[in-house]
PAGUMAR-665877 format. One record per residue (C-alpha): x, y, z; residue in three letters; residue number from 0. Coordinates in steps of 0.25 Angstrom, whole numbers. Example, Ala and Ser with C-alpha at 12.3 -4.5 7.8 and 13.67 -1.06 7.14 Angstrom:
REM PAGUMAR-665877
(node (49, -18, 31), 'ala', 0);
(node (55, -4, 29), 'ser', 1);
END
This chain:
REM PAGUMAR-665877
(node (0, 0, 0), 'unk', 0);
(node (11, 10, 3), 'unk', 1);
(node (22, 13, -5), 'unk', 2);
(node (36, 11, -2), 'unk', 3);
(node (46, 20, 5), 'unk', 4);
(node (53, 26, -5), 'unk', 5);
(node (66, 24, 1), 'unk', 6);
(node (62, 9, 1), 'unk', 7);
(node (60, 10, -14), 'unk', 8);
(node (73, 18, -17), 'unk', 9);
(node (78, 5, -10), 'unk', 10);
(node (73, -3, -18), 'unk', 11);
(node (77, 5, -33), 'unk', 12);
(node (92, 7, -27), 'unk', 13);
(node (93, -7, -15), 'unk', 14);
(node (93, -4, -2), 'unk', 15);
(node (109, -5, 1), 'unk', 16);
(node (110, 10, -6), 'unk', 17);
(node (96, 16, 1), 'unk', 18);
(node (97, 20, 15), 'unk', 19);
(node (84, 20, 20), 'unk', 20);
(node (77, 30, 27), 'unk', 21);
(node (63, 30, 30), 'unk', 22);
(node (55, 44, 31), 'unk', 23);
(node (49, 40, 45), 'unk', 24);
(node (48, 57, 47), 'unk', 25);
(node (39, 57, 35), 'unk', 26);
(node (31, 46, 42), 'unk', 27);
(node (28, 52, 55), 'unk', 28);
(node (24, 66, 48), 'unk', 29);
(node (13, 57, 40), 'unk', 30);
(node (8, 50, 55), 'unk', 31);
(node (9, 63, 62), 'unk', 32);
(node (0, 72, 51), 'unk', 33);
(node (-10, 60, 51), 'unk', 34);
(node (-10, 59, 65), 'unk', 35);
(node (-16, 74, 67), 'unk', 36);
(node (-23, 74, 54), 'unk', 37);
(node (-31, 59, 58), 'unk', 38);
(node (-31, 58, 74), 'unk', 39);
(node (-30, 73, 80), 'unk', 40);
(node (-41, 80, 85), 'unk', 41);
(node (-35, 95, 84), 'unk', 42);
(node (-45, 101, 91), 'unk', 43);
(node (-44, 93, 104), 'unk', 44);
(node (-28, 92, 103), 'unk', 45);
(node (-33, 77, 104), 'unk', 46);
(node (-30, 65, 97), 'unk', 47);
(node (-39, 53, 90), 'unk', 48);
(node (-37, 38, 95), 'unk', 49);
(node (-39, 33, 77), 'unk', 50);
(node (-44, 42, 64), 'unk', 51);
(node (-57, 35, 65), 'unk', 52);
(node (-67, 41, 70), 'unk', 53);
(node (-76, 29, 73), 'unk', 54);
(node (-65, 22, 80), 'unk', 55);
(node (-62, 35, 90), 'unk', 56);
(node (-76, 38, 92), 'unk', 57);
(node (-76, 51, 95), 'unk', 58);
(node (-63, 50, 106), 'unk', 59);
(node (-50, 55, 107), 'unk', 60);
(node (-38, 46, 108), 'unk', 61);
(node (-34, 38, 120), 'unk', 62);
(node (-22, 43, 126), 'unk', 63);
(node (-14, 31, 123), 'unk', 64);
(node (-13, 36, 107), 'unk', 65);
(node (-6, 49, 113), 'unk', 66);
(node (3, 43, 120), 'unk', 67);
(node (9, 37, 106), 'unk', 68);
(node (7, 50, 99), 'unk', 69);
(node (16, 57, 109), 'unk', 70);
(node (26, 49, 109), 'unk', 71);
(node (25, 49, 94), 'unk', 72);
(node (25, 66, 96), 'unk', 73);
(node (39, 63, 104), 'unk', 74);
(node (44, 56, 92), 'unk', 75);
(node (41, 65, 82), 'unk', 76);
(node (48, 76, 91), 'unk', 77);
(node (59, 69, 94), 'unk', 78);
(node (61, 70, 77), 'unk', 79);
(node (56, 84, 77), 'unk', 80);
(node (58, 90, 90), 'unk', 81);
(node (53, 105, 85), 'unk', 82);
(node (40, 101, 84), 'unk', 83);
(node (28, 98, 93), 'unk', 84);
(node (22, 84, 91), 'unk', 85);
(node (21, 81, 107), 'unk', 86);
(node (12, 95, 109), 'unk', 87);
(node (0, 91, 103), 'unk', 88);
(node (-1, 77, 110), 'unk', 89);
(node (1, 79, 123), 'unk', 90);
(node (-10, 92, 122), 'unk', 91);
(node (-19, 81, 118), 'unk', 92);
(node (-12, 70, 129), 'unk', 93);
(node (-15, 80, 141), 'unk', 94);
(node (-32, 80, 137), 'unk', 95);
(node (-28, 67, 143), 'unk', 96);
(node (-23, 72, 155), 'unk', 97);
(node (-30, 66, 171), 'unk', 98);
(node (-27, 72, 182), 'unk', 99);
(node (-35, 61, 191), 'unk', 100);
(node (-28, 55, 202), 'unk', 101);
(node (-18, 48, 205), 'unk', 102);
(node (-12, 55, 195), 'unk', 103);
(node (-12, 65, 183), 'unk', 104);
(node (-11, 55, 169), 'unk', 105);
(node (-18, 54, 156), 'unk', 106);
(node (-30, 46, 152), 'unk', 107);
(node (-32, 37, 142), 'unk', 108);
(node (-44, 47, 135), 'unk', 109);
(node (-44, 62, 135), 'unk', 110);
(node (-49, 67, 147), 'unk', 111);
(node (-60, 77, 145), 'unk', 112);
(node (-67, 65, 136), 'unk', 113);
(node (-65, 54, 144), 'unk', 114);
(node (-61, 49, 157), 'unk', 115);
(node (-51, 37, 156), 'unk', 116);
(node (-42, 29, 162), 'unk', 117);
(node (-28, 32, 162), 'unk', 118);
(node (-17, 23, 157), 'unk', 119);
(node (-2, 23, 163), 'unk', 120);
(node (4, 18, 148), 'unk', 121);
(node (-5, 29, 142), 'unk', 122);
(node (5, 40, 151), 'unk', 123);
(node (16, 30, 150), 'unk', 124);
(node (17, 33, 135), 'unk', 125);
(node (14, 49, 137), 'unk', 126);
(node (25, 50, 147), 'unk', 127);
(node (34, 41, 139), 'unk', 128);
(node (34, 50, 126), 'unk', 129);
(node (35, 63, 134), 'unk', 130);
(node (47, 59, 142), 'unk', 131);
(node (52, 56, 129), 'unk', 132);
(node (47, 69, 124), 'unk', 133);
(node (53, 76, 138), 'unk', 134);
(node (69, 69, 134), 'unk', 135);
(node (67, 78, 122), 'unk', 136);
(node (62, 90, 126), 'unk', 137);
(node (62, 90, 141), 'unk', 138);
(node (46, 97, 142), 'unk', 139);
(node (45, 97, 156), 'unk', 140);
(node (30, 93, 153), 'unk', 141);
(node (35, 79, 146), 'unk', 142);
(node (40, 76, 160), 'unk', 143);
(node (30, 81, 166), 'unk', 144);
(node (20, 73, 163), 'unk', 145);
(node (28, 62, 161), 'unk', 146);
(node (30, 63, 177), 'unk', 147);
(node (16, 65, 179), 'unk', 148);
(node (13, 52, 171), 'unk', 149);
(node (23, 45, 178), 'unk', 150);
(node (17, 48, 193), 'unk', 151);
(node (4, 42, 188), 'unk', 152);
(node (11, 30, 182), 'unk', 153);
(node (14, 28, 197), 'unk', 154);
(node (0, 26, 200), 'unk', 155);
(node (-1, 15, 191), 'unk', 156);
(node (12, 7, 198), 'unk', 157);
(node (11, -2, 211), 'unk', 158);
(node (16, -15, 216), 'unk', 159);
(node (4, -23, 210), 'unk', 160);
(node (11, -35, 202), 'unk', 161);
(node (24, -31, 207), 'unk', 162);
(node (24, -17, 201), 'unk', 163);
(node (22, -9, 187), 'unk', 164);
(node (11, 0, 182), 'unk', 165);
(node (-3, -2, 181), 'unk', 166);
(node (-8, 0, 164), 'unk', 167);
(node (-22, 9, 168), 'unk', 168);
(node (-24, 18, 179), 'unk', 169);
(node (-32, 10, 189), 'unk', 170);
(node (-32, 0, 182), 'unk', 171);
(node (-24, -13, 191), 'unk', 172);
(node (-27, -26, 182), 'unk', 173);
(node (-15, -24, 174), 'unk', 174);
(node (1, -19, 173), 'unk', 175);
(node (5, -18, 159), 'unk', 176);
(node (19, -17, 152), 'unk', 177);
(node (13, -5, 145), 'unk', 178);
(node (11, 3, 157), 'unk', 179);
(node (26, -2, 162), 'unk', 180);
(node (34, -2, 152), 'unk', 181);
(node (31, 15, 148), 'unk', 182);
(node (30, 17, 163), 'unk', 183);
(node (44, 12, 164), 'unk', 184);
(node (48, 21, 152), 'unk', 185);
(node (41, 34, 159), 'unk', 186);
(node (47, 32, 172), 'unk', 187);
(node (61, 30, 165), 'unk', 188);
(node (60, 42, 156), 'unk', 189);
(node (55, 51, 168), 'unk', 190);
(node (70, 44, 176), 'unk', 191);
(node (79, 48, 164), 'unk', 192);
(node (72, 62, 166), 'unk', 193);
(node (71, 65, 178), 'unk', 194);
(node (81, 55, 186), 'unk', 195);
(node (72, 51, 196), 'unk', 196);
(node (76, 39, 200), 'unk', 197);
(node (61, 35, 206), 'unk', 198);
(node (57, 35, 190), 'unk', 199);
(node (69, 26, 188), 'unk', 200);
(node (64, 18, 199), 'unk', 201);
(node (49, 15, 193), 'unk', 202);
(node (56, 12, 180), 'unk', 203);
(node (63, 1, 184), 'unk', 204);
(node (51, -4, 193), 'unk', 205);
(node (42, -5, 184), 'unk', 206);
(node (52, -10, 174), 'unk', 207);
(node (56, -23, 182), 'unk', 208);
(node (42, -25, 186), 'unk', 209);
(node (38, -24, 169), 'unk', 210);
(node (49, -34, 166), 'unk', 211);
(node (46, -46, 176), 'unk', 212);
(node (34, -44, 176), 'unk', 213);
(node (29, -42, 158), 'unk', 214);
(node (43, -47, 151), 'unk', 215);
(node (38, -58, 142), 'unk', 216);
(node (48, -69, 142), 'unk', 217);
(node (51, -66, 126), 'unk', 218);
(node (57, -52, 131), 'unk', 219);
(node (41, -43, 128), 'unk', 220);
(node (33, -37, 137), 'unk', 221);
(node (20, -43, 141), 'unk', 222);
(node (8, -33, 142), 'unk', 223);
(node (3, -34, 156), 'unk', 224);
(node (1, -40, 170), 'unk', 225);
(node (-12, -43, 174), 'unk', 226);
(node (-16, -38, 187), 'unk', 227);
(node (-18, -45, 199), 'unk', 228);
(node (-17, -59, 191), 'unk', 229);
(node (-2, -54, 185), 'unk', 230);
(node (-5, -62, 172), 'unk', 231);
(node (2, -57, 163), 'unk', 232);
(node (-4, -52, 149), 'unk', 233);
(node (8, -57, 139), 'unk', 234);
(node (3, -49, 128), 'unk', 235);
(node (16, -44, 121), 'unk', 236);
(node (15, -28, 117), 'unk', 237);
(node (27, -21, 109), 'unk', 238);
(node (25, -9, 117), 'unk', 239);
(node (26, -16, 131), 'unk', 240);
(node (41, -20, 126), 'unk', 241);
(node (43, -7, 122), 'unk', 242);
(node (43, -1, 134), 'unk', 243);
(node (52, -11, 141), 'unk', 244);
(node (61, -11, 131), 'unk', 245);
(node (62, 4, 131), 'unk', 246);
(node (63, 3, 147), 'unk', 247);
(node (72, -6, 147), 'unk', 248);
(node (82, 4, 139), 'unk', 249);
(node (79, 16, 145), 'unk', 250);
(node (81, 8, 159), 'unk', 251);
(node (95, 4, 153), 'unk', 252);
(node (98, 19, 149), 'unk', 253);
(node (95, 21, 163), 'unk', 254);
(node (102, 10, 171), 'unk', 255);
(node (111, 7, 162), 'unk', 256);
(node (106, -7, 167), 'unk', 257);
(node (110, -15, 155), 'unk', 258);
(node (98, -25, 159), 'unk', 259);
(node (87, -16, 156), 'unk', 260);
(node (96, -16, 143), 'unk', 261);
(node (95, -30, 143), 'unk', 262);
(node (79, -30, 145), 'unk', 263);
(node (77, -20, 133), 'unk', 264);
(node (83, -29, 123), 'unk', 265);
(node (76, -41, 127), 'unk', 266);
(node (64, -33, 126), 'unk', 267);
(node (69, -28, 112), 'unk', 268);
(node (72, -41, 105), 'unk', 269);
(node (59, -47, 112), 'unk', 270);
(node (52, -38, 104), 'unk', 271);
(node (54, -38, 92), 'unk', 272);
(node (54, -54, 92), 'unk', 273);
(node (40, -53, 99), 'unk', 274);
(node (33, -41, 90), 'unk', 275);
(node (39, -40, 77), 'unk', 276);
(node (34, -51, 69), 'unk', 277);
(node (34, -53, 54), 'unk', 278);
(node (37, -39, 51), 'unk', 279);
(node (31, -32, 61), 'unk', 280);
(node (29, -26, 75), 'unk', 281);
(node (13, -28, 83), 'unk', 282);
(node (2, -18, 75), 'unk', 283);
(node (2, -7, 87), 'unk', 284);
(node (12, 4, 83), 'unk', 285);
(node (12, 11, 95), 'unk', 286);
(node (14, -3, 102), 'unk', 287);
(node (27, -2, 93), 'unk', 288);
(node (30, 10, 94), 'unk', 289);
(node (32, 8, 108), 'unk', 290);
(node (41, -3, 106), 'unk', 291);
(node (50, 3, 96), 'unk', 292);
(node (54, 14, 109), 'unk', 293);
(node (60, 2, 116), 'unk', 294);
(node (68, -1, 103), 'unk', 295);
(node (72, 12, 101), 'unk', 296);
(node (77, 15, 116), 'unk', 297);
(node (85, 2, 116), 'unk', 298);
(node (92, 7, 100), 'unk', 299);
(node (97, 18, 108), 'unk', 300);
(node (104, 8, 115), 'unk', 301);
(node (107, -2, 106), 'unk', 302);
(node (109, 5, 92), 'unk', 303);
(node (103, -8, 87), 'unk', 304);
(node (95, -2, 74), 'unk', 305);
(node (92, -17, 70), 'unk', 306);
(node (85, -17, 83), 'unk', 307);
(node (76, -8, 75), 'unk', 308);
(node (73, -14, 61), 'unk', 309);
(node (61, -19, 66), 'unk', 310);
(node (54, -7, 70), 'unk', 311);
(node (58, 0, 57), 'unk', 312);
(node (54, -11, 49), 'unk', 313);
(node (39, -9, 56), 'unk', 314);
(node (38, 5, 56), 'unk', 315);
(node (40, 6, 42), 'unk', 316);
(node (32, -6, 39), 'unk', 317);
(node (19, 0, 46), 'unk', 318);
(node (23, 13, 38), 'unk', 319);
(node (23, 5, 24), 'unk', 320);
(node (11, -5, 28), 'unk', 321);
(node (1, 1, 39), 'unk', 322);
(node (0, 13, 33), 'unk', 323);
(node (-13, 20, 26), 'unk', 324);
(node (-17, 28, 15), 'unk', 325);
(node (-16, 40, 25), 'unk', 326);
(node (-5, 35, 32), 'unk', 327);
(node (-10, 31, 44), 'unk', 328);
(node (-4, 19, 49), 'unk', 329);
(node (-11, 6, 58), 'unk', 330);
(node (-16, -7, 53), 'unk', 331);
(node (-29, -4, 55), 'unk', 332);
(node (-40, 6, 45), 'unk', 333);
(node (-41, 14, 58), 'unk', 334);
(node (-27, 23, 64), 'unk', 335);
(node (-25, 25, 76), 'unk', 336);
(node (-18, 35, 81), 'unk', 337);
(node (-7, 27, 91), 'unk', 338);
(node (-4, 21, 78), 'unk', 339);
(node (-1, 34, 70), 'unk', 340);
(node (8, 38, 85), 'unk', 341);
(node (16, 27, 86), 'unk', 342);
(node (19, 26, 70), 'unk', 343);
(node (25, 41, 73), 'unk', 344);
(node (34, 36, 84), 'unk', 345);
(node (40, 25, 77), 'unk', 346);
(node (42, 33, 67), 'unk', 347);
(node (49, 45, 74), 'unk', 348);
(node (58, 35, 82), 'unk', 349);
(node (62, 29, 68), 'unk', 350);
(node (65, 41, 61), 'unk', 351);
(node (74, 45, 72), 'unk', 352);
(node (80, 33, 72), 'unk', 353);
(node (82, 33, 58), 'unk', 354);
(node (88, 49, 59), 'unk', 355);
(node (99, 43, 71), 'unk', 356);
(node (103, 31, 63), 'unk', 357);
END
């Protein structure tokens, strides 16, 4: 349906041994991010839609967690563009889902003056992570701010049930889930390496150790959750779960230097791509990847291993050449959903940095 890159056509008329290959990944991202304000914002509300179907939003805004995935895609495209502002505009739509109830100040999971819902620690897990990593750049007071304030209600979410590690849903006590822990790890690590407060460092490496014996597959993955008060364990395998212990592993190292947690990344890193890339291709969720291909990326700044790599590449473009519409929109499925458009950005922003640092 698509036509080929023209650098892979060159390729072909010349052979590849004389054709360095660059892909136009900055060309890509431009076309995601116009369709993304031209198919799934609401200008007037400074709000965001879940799909570019009615029908399916019916009549709602987007959950939260779709913004957690377009900011960090907003970090991305700054960290390539830094005189622009692709952070403003998300975290004005982000704080219309802003509760102060108690225990804590967080954000819900819908926009608060249209619906009253629950709050989520991953859903401020992902907002804190991607404004840490916006603060490193630009050192906003605010990025920290409420990266902190997201942080204390993360603590209301932890106790000693099961051993330790944080709840998935505010009041909420039937499960502990790798997706809460393993970006809770990362947000507590981020605020230690900006703070130095060793109390951060300390709930890093808690909940760290209480993820790993208690959701490490014995193939090296992550499993989805313990089951509460039966500790069954749910071994469903996610890409993102592994993700964020394999970033936590390398950013512990970094830390520590501790070469275990160096040790633990790798597992986690040759696990993965045995357990999720098959036949050409990672699991349908793109966010899901997206959040795996940090952890990769975290441990090439270690490794300098671009083989490590190949796989992602080969993906990312593959999607690009074969889930891909007549207006550019990408997802399997007849419907978009804005996650989708997000996390295609990301990918593609981390690539074309890569490809510029080579």
């Amino acid at each position: 349906m698509k036509c080929l890159p023209l650098t892979i056509i060159l390729g072909f008329a010349m052979g590849f041994s004389s054709v360095a290959q660059t892909i136009d990944y900055k060309s890509r991202i431009e076309t995601i991010n116009k369709n993304i304000y031209n198919n799934f914002y609401d200008k007037p509300a400074n709000l965001y839609l879940e799909t570019n179907s009615t029908a399916a939003n019916k009549g709602n805004h987007s959950f939260l967690w779709p913004l957690c995935a377009l900011l960090q895609a907003a970090n991305e495209q700054e960290v390539l563009e830094p005189s622009k502002q692709y952070i403003a505009p998300v975290m004005k739509a982000i704080d219309q889902y802003y509760s102060d109830h108690a225990p804590a100040p967080a954000y819900q999971a819908m926009v608060v003056k249209e619906k009253t819902d629950p709050r989520f620690y991953d859903d401020n897990e992902w907002i804190a992570i991607a404004l840490m990593d916006a603060y490193d750049r630009t050192h906003n007071k605010q990025y920290l701010e409420t990266s902190k304030m997201i942080y204390r209600f993360l603590l209301t979410g932890h106790d000693q049930v099961a051993g330790g590690g944080f709840y998935w849903e505010e009041g909420n006590f039937k499960s502990k889930n790798t997706c809460s822990n393993g970006p809770g790890i990362l947000v507590a690590l981020r605020l230690y390496q900006a703070t130095k407060q060793k109390s951060y460092l300390d709930t890093a490496i808690s909940v760290y150790n209480w993820t790993k014996k208690n959701l490490l597959s014995p193939k090296g993955a992550y499993f989805d959750n313990i089951n509460l008060p039966s500790l069954k364990i749910d071994s469903a395998l996610y890409t993102y779960n592994a993700g964020t212990m394999l970033q936590s592993g390398v950013v512990l190292y970094n830390i520590t230097h501790n070469k275990k947690y160096l040790g633990d990344a790798i597992g986690v890193a040759d696990a993965s791509v045995k357990q999720f890339y098959k036949n050409g291709k990672l699991p349908g969720n793109y966010w899901f990847n997206a959040v795996l291909i940090r952890g990769y990326m975290e441990l090439y700044k270690v490794e300098k291993d671009k083989k490590r790599l190949q796989f992602i590449i080969d993906d990312a473009n593959r999607i690009w050449n074969e889930e891909r519409d007549e207006e550019n929109l990408l997802g399997k499925k007849k419907t978009k959903s804005l996650i989708d458009q997000s996390a295609m950005i990301e990918i593609y922003a981390r690539l074309q940095k890569l490809q510029m640092n080579k």
